[in-house]
N, C-alpha and C positions, 0 to 999 in steps of 0.2 A: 504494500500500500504506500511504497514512496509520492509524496507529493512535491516533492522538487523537481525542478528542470538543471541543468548543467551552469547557467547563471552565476555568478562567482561575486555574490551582494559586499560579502567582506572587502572589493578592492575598491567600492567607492570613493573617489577623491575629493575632498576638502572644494576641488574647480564645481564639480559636479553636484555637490550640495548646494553651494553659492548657488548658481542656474537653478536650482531645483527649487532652492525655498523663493529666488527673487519673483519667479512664472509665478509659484502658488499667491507671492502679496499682491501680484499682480491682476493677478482673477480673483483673487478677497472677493469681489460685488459676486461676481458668479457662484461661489462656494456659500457664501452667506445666502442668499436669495435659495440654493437649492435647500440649504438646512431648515428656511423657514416652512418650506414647502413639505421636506418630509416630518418636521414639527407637527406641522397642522394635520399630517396625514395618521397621526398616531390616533387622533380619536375614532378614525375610521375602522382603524384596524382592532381597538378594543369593541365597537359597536358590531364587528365580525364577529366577536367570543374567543378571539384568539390572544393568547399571552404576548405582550409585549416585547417580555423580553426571550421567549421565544423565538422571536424573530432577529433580535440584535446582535447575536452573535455574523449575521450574514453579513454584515457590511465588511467586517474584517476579512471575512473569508473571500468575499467579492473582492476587493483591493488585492489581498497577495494572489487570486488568482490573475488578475488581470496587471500585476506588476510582474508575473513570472516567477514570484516566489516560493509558492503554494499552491498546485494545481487543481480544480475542481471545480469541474463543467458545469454537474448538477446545480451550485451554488450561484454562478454566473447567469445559467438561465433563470432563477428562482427569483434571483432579488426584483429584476425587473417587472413580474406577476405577480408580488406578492399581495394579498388584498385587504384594500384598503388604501396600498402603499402610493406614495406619486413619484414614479416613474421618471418622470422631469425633474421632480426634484433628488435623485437616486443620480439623475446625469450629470443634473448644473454643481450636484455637491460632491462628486468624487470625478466624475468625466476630468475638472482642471488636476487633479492628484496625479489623475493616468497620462493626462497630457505631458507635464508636467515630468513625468519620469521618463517618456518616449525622448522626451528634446533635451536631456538631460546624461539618463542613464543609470541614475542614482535612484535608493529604494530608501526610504528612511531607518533608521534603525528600529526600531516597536513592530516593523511590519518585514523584518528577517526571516526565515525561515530556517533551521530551526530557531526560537526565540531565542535573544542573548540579552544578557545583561541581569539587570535586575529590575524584578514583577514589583509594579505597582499596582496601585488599587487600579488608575485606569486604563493599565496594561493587562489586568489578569485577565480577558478572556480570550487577548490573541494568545497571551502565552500559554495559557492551560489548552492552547489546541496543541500542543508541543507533546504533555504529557500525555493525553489523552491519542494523539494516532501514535506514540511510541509502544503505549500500551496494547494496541491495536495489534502494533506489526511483532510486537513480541509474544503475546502470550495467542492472540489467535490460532493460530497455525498447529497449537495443542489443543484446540476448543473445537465441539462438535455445533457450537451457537453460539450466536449473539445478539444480546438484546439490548435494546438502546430504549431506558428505562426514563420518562419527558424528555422524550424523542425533540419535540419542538418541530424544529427544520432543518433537524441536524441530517446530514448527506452522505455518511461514509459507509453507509448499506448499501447504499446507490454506486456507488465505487467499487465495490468489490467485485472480482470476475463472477460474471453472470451464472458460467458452469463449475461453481467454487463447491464444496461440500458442504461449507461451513449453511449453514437456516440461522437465517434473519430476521427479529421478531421488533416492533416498534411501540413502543407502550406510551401511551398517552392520552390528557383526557379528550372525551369523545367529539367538544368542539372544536379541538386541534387537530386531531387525526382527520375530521373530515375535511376541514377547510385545505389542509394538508392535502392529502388526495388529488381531491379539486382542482389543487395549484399545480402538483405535477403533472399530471392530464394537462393543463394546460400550457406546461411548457417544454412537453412533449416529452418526458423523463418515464421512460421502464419502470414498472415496478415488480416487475419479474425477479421472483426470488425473497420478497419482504411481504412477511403478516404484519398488517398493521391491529395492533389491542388497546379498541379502547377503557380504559379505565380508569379512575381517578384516584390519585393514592392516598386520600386522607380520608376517602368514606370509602373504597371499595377492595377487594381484594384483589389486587390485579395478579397474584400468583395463580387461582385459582382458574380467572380469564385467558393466561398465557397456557394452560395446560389444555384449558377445553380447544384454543385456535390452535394446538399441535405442539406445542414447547414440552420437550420432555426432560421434568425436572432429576432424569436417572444418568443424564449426560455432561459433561465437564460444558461449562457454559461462559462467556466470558459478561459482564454486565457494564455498562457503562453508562453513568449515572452522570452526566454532565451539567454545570447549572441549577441543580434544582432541591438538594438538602436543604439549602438555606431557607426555602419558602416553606417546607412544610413544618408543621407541628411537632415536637419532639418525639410524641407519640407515634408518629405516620414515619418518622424516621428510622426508629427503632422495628414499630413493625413490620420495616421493609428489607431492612437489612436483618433481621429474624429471619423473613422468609428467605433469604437470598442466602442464607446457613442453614436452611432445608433441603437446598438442591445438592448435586453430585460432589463429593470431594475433589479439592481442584478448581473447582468452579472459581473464579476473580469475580470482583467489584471495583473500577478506579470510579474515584468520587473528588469531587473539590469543596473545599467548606471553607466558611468563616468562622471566626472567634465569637465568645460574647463582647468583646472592644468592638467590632464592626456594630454590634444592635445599641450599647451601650453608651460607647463617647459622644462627649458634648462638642465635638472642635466641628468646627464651621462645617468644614469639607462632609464630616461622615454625617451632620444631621443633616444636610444638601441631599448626599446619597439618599436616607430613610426617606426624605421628604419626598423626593421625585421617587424613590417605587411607591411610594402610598398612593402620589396621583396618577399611578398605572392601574391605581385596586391590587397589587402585586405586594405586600408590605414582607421584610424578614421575621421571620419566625423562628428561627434555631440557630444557636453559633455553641462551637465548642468551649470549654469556659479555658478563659485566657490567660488563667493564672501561670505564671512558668514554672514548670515547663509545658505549653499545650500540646506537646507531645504525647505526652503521659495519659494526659486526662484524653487523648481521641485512641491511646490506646487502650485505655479501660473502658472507654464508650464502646469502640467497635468489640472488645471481651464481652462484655456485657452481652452483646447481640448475638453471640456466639461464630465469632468470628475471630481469624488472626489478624493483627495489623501486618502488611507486608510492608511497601517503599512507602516514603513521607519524605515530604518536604514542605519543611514552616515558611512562610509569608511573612514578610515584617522582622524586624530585627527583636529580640528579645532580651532587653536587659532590665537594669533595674529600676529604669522610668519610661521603660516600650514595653509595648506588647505584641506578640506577634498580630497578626489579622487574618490569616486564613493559610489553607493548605491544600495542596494534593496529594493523595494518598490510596491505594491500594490495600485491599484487606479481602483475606482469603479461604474457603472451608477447607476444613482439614477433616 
């Protein structure tokens, strides 16, 4: 599942940023003018019943595909159907970026492939695509399945070779999955080889949904939980990853999370953050608690569930007036 092209982003020159960032001040009106447009297009998209930020992750992916850093077709056709969304403004607010790197050459840093440097808050979700297809390319290949657990619009089902062994299953809730559907039908994307399940994970039991569409919980499975701890209930988190220590020994889970400092702090930036998912109707609802080491404490959460913790890596620096803010992390039945 490589998604690089031969592009060689680390010899960008110092000339080539100059040119890169001076085009971008330069189209300011045009990138501004697109953002107001796909701004205004967000109530559209909630008035669909579809998650917000379901969809947010695409614009990242749309850029490195179309910067050459990160390849993915699906994603490319997708942004521009997506419903609700304006299309015009999807153009006038990333079209000057793509320009912009054509006359140039140059790829900003945050949008690398694989991601470098160091994850900020509003860098984790290009970078947690890093962890998340590594996990992919590594433990797949042992897995008779994969399920992509608030699937959202996420695309790397859609990627896999079509005559692969591995069953594709997509779990999410039912006004996602369908508008979902919908959207690829209309942008002309296969879906040959993916169950889509819908279900809801704070009121339903979506194990029992994935068994009845054909998921066979006796098979080494890989799960991939991207985006979406944070919003549920502690309750809905726990009972998922219970279930997810019912299936085959072997079986993975990578998952990303926040701390309670992401739900907690007063500094400007993070109540900014809470405030804009509230007026998504999207608010945070669980973070692991931050005390240091939040290691520890996600390693006794995922015990708890009856699970191993595999790899982790903490978010934010942790000392003795920081907290970390979130992680990636993999956690596995034994």
């Amino acid at each position: 599942m490589d998604k690089t092209n031969p592009k060689n982003t680390s010899a960008d020159s110092p000339i080539a940023a100059l040119v890169y960032y001076l085009l971008c001040v330069v189209l300011s009106p045009v990138i501004l003018i697109g953002y107001v447009l796909q701004t205004a297009a967000i109530r559209r998209i909630r008035k669909a019943g579809v998650s917000v930020m379901a969809q947010a992750p695409l614009t990242a992916r749309w850029l490195q595909h179309n910067l050459g850093t990160r390849l993915d077709e699906p994603v490319n056709r997708l942004l521009m159907v997506l419903p609700g969304a304006s299309p015009l403004g999807f153009r006038l607010g990333l079209g000057p970026l793509v320009l912009a790197h054509r006359a140039s050459g140059y790829v900003p840093k945050s949008f690398h492939y694989p991601y470098e440097g160091e994850i900020t808050m509003g860098t984790e979700t290009r970078a947690r695509q890093t962890f998340f297809d590594s996990v992919v390319d590594r433990y797949l290949p042992d897995m008779a399945q994969l399920v992509i657990l608030g699937a959202g619009f996420d695309t790397r089902a859609f990627n896999l070779p079509k005559e692969g062994r591995v069953r594709s299953f997509e779990v999410d809730a039912p006004k996602t999955l369908a508008v979902k559907r919908e959207t690829l039908q209309k942008a002309g994307i296969a879906t040959t080889g993916v169950t889509f399940v819908a279900a809801d994970f704070g009121k339903e039991d979506w194990l029992t949904r994935l068994v009845e569409a054909g998921f066979d919980p006796g098979q080494p499975t890989l799960f991939i939980w991207e985006g979406v701890i944070m919003y549920l209930e502690r309750e809905a988190a726990e009972a998922s990853l219970r279930k997810i220590a019912s299936t085959a020994k072997g079986s993975l889970v990578a998952f990303d999370y926040f701390t309670t400092d992401v739900l907690e702090s007063q500094t400007l930036f993070m109540r900014t953050v809470r405030a804009s998912l509230n007026s998504f109707g999207e608010p945070l609802k669980f973070g692991i608690d931050s005390t240091p080491l939040s290691r520890e404490h996600l390693a006794q959460f995922i015990q708890s569930c009856g699970l191993s913790l595999g790899e982790q890596r903490t978010l934010g620096q942790e000392t003795e007036g920081k907290r970390a803010w979130g992680g990636f992390a993999t956690a596995v039945v034994k």
